[in-house]
C-alpha positions as CSV (number, residue, x, y, z in Angstrom):
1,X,-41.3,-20.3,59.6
2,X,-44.0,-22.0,57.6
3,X,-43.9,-24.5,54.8
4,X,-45.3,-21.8,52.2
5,X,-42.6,-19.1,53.4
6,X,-39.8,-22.2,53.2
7,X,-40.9,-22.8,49.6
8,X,-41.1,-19.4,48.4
9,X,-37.3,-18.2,49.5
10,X,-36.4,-21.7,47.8
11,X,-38.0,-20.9,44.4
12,X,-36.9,-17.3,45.1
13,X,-33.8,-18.5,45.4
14,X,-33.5,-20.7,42.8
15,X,-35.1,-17.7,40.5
16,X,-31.9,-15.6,41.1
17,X,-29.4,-18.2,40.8
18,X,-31.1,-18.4,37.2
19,X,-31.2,-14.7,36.4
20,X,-27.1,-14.8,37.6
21,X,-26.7,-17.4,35.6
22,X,-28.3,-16.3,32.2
23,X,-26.4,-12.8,33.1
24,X,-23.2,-14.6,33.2
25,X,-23.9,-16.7,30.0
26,X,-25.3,-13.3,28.2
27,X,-22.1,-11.1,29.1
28,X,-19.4,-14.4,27.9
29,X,-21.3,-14.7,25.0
30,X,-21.2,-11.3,23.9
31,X,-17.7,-11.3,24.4
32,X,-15.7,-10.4,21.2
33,X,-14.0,-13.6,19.6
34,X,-10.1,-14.0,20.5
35,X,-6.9,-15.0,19.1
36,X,-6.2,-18.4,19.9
37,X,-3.1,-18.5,22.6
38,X,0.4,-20.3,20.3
39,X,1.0,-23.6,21.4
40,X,5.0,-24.4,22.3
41,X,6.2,-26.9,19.9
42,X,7.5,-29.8,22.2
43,X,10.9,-30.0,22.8
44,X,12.7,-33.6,22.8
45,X,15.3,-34.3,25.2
46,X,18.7,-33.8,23.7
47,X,21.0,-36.6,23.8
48,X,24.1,-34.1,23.4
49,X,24.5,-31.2,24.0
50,X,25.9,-29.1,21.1
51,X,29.2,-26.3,22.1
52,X,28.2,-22.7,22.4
53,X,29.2,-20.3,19.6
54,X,29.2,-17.0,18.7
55,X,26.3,-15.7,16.8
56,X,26.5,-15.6,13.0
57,X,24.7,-14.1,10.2
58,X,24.0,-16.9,7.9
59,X,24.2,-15.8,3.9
60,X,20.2,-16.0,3.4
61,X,19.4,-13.4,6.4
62,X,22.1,-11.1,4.9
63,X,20.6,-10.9,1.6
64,X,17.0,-10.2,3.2
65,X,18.4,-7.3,4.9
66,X,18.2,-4.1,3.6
67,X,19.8,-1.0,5.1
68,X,17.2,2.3,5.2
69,X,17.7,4.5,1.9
70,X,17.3,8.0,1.5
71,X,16.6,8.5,-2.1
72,X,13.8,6.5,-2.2
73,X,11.7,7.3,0.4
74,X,8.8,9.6,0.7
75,X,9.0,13.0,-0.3
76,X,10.0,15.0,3.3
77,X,7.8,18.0,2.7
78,X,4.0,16.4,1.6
79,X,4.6,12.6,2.7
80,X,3.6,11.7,-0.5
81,X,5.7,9.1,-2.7
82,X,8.1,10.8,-4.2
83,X,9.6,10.0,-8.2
84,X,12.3,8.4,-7.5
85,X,10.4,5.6,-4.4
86,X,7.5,4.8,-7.6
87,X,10.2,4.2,-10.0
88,X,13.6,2.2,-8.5
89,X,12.0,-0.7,-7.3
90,X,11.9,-3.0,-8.7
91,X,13.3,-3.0,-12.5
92,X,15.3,-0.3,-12.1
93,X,14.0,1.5,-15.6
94,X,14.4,5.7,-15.8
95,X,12.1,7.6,-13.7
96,X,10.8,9.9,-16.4
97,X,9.1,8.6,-19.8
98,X,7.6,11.1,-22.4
99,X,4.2,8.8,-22.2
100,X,3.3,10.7,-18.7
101,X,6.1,13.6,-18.0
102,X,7.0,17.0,-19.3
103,X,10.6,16.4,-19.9
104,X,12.7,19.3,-20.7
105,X,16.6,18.2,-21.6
106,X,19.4,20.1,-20.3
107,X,22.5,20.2,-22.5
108,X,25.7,21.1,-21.0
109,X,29.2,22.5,-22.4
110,X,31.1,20.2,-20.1
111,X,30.7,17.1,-18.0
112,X,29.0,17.6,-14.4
113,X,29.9,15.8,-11.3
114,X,27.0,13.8,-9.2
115,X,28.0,15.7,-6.3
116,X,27.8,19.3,-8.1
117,X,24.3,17.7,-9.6
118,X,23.0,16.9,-6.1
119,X,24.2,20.6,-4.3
120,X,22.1,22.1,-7.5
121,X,19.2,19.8,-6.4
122,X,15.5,21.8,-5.3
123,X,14.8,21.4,-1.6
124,X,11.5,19.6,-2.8
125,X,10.7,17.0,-5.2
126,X,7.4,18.3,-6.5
127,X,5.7,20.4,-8.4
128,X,2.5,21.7,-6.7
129,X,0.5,17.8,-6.6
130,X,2.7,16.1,-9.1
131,X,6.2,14.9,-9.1
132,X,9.2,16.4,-10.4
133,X,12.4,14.8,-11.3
134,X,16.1,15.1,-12.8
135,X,17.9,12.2,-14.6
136,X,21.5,12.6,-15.3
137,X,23.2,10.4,-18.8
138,X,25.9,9.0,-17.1
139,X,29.5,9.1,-18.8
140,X,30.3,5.3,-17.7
141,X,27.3,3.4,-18.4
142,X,25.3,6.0,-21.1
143,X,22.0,5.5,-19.3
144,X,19.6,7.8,-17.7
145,X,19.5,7.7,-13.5
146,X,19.0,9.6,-10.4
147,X,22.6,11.4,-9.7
148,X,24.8,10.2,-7.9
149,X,27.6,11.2,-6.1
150,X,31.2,10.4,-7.4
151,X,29.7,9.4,-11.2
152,X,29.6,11.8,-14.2
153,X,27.1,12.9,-16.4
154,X,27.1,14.5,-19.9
155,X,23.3,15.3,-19.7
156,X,20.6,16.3,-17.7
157,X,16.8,16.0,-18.4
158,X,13.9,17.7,-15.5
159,X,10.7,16.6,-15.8
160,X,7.2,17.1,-14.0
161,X,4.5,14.3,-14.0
162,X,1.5,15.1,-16.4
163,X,-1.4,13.5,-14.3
164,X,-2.1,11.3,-11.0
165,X,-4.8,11.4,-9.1
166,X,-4.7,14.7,-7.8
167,X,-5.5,16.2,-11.3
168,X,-3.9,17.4,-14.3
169,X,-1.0,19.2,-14.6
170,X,-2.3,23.2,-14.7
171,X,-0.1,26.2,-16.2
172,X,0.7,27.6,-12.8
173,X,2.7,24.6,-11.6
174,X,4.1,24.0,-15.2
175,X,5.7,27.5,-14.8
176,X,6.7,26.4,-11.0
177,X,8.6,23.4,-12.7
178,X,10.0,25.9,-15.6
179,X,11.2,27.8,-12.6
180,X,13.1,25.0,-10.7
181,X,14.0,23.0,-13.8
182,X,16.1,26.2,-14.8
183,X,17.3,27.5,-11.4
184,X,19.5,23.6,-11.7
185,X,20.4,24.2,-14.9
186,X,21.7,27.8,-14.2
187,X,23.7,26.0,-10.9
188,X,25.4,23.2,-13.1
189,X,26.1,25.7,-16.2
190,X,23.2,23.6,-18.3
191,X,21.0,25.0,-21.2
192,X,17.6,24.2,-20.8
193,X,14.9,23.2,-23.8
194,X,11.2,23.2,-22.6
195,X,8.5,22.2,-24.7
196,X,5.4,24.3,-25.3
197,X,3.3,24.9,-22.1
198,X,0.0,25.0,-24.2
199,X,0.9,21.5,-25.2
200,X,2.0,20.2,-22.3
201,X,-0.9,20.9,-20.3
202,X,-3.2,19.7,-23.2
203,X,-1.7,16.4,-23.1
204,X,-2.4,16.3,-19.1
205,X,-5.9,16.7,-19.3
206,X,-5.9,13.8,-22.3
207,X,-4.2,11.9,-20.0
208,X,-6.0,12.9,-16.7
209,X,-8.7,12.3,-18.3
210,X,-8.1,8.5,-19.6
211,X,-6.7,8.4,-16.3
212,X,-10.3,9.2,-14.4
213,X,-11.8,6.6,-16.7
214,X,-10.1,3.8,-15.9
215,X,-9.5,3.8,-12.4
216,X,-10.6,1.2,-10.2
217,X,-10.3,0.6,-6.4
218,X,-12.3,-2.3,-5.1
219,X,-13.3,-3.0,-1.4
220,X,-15.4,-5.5,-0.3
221,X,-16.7,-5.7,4.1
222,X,-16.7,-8.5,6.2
223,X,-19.5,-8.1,8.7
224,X,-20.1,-10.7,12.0
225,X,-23.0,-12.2,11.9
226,X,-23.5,-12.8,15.8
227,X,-20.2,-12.6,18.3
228,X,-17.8,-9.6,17.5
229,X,-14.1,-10.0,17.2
230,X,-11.2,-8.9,18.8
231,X,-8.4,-7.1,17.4
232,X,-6.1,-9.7,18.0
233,X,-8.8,-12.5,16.6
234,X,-8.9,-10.4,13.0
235,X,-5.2,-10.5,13.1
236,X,-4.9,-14.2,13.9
237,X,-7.3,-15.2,10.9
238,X,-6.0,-12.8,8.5
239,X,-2.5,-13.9,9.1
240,X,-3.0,-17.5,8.5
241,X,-3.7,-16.3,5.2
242,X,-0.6,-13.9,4.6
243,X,-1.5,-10.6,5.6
244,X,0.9,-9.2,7.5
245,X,1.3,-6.0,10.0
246,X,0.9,-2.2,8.3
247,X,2.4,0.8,9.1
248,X,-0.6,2.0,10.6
249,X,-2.7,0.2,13.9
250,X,-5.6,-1.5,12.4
251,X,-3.8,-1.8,8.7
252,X,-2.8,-5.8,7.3
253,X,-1.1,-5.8,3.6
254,X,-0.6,-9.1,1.6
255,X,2.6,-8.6,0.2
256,X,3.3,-8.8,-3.7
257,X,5.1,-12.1,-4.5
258,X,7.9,-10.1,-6.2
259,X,9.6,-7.4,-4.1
260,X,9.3,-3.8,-4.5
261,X,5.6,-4.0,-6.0
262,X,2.5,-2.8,-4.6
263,X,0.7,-5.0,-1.9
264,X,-1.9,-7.3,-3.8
265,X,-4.4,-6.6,-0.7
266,X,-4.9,-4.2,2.2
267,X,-7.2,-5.3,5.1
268,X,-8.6,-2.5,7.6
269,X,-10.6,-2.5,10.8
270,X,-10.6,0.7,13.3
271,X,-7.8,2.3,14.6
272,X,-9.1,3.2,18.1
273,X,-9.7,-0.6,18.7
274,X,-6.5,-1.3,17.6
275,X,-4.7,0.8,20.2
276,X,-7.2,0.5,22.7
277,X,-6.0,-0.4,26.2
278,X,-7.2,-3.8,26.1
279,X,-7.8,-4.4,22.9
280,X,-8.7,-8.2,23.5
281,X,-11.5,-6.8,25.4
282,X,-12.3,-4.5,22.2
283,X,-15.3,-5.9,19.8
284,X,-15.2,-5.4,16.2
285,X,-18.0,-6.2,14.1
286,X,-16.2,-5.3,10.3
287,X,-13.2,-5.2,8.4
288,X,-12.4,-4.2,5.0
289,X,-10.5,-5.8,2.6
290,X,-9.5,-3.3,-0.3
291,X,-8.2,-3.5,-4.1
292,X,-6.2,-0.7,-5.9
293,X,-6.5,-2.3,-9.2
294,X,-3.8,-0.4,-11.0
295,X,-1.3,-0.9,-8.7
296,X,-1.2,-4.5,-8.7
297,X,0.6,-6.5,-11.1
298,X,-2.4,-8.4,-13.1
299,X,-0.1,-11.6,-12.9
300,X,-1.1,-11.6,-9.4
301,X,-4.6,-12.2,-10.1
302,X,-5.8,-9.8,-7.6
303,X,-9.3,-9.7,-7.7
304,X,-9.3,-13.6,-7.6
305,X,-7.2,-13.7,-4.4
306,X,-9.5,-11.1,-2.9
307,X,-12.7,-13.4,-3.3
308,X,-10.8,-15.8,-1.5
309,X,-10.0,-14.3,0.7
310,X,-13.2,-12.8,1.7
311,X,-15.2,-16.1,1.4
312,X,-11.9,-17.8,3.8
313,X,-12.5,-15.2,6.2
314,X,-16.2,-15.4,6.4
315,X,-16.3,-18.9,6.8
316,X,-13.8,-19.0,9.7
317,X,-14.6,-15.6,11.1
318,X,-18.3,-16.5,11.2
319,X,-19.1,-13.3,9.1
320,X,-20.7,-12.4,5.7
321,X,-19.5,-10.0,2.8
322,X,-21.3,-7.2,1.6
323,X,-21.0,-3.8,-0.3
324,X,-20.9,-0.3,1.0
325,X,-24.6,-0.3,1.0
326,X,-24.9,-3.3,3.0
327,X,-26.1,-5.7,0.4
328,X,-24.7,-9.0,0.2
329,X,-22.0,-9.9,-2.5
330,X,-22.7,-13.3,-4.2
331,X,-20.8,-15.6,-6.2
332,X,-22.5,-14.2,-9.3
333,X,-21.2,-10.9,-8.7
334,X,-18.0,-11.3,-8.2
335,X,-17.3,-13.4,-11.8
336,X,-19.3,-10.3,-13.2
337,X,-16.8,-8.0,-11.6
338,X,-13.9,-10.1,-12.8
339,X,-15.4,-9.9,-16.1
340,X,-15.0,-5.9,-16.4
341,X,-11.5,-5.9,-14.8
342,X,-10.2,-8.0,-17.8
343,X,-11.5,-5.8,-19.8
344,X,-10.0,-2.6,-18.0
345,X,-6.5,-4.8,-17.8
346,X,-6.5,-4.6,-21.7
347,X,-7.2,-1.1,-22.0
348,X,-4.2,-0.2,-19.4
349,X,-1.9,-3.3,-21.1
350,X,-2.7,-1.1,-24.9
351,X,-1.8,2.4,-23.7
352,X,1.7,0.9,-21.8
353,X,-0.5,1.8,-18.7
354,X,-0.2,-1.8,-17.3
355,X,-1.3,-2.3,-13.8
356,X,1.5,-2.5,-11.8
357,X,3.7,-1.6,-13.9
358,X,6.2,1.4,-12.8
359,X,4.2,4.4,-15.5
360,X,1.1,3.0,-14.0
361,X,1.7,2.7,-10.7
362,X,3.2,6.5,-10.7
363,X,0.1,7.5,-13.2
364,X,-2.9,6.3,-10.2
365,X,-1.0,7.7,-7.5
């Protein structure tokens, strides 16, 4: 073999080692970013070894526990919240309020039991899109509440939401709730008082229509700049900053700092990579991070904690934040945006709408 041939199957040689080389740099660094492995805290030796015991239940895990309820989850038939899960948690006030129901008393001849209240309940808890509702004026205490079995009520009052964001309140489902409001009160032996339809509906579309003009949800997307992320990655940064797992694969909440509100912040990225096979191998390029304004209490400073949020997770996710056409969001923007929902707070906070509160949480719903 000559000297020319020797030197050619070198450099050839040496010109495929390269091309295997930039492939194998090309396909690592298009690998999506992932979640850094936990490092085990070191364990010192122990000196003594402490008796085994039985397993207890120390006071503070007891009172996080909470055993599954039945009257305040969704409603079985639309898997929509039902009256009685927007309005329990977490002060405990009466579910209906003249300000946003059609309330129709029912006065009785005798005192009813909870349990004959409860066998007279409807199968379903709504009325067409809106919610519908009995309260029964308890003999012991002499407050409104859901009935219960073994109490005793003097008074019953059914009521049907006027708005939410399905729509107003029409005249077919008013005469729907006429309909079940009196089949109860013909089961417990109660007289039933409803107030004028035409009035009732007219006062939905009022409301309805306040309602449609001061609504507000917020969303803001995270996009990567160059190297994707994985599932896991998104997860691992959002969680340092107090998101936590959602009911749904590729769903993070930030919880409310009081219990039984609203989360202040939802985060979303796609569902198929989040049940993917591999998901680590999966590459995401955006999240979302959304805002539904009336449902968080204003003390929570919502919209502030989203900026953070979004300008945290850009910095350490090596991503930028835009709109839903793409454009950046700067700094500017957002104290512009601030500016408007202070505005809109007021607005709820002078009609008793307040954001987060239990009317307005039930009223954008």
């Amino acid at each position: 073999m000559s000297t020319l041939q020797v030197s050619l199957a070198v450099v050839g040689g040496l010109v495929l080692a390269g091309v295997v080389a930039h492939s194998a740099w090309s396909s690592r660094r298009n690998l999506p970013k992932r979640a850094t492995p936990p490092v085990p805290p070191a364990q010192e030796p122990a000196q003594h070894q402490a008796p085994m015991q039985a397993p207890t239940t120390a006071p503070d895990v007891l009172a996080e526990r909470q055993e599954p309820s039945f009257d305040t989850d969704m409603d079985g038939d639309s898997g929509l919240p039902s009256l009685a899960s927007l309005t329990t948690p977490p002060d405990r006030k009466p579910g209906l309020d003249v300000l946003i129901d059609a309330v129709a008393p029912v006065v009785l001849e005798s005192v009813v039991s909870g349990d004959a209240a409860l066998a007279a309940m409807p199968s379903t808890r709504r009325v067409g899109s809106k919610p519908f509702g009995v309260e029964g004026l308890s003999v012991t205490t002499g407050e409104w509440e859901f009935p219960t079995a073994g109490h005793r009520y003097s008074a019953f009052q059914c009521g049907v939401q006027l708005a939410n964001r399905t729509g107003a309140l029409n005249q077919i489902e008013y005469s729907e709730f006429v309909m079940k409001a009196q089949a109860f009160a013909d089961a417990i032996g109660g007289e039933p008082e409803f107030p004028e339809m035409l009035d009732e509906v007219a006062r939905a579309r009022e409301l309805d229509q306040f309602a449609s003009g001061h609504d507000a949800q917020l969303s803001f997307t995270l996009r990567a700049i160059h190297t994707a992320w994985s599932p896991g990655y998104v997860q691992q940064s959002a969680a340092r900053l107090g998101f936590v797992a959602g009911s749904i694969p590729g769903r993070m909440v930030l919880p409310a700092s009081q219990p039984g509100h609203a989360p202040i912040l939802g985060l979303a990225f796609d569902t198929q990579a989040a049940m993917a096979d591999d998901p680590e191998q999966t590459a995401l390029r955006e999240l979302t991070l959304s805002l539904d304004v009336p449902q968080v209490l204003r003390s929570e400073q919502p919209f502030a904690r989203m900026c953070e949020v979004a300008m945290a997770l850009a910095a350490s996710m090596d991503g930028v934040i835009i709109d839903d056409n793409g454009n950046l969001i700067r700094p500017e923007a957002m104290d512009v945006i601030h500016a408007d929902l202070e505005q809109l707070y007021d607005t709820l906070d002078g009609r008793d709408l307040s954001a987060g509160s239990v009317l307005g949480r039930r009223l954008f719903s």
